[in-house]
Steps between C-alpha positions, in 0.01 A plus 500: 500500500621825395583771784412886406783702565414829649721676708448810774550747274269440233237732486127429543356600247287827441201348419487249777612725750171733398287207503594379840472820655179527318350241668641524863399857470133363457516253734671651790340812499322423788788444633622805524768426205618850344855407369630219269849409441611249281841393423756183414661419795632185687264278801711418783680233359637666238238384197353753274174658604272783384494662817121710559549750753136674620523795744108493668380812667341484863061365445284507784419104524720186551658341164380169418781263428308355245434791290900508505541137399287522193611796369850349562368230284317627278830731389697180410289306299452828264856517514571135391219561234687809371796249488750578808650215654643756801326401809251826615645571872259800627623679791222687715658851645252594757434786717619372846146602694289261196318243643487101328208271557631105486380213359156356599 
């Protein structure tokens, strides 16, 4: 089986990177999402990632953990469609008073 070769520094591509914020944009409104980051970078052991960074503003109600995980989701299968074989690793920057609902 044939192994892609993509290294850190290749660069996501424009239209990906517009249809990923797109869609977390939509999704994670709620949320409180208002900026999207997305670069090539490297996971923590050193493989190739595209690397989502949303900043989310202070909302007046607990986040559910699920609304995160399907978003999360939801961003790397349109990435696979769109063909990148980078895993999606979305980072959450939160304001520090924001409240998170877990699991039920």
């Amino acid at each position: 089986m044939a192994t892609l070769a993509v290294s850190r520094e290749d660069a996501v591509p424009e239209a990906l990177q517009r249809s990923i914020a797109d869609l977390l944009r939509q999704q994670l409104e709620p949320t409180g999402a208002s900026d999207i980051a997305i670069y090539p970078d490297s996971d923590y052991d050193g493989n190739p990632v595209v690397l989502v960074q949303v900043k989310h503003r202070l909302v007046d109600r607990p986040i559910e953990v699920k609304e995160l995980i399907e978003a999360e989701r939801a961003a790397r299968d349109l990435a696979w469609q769109q063909g990148e074989r980078r895993f999606v690793l979305i980072d959450h920057v939160w304001d520090e008073r924001q409240k998170v609902a877990g699991a039920r």
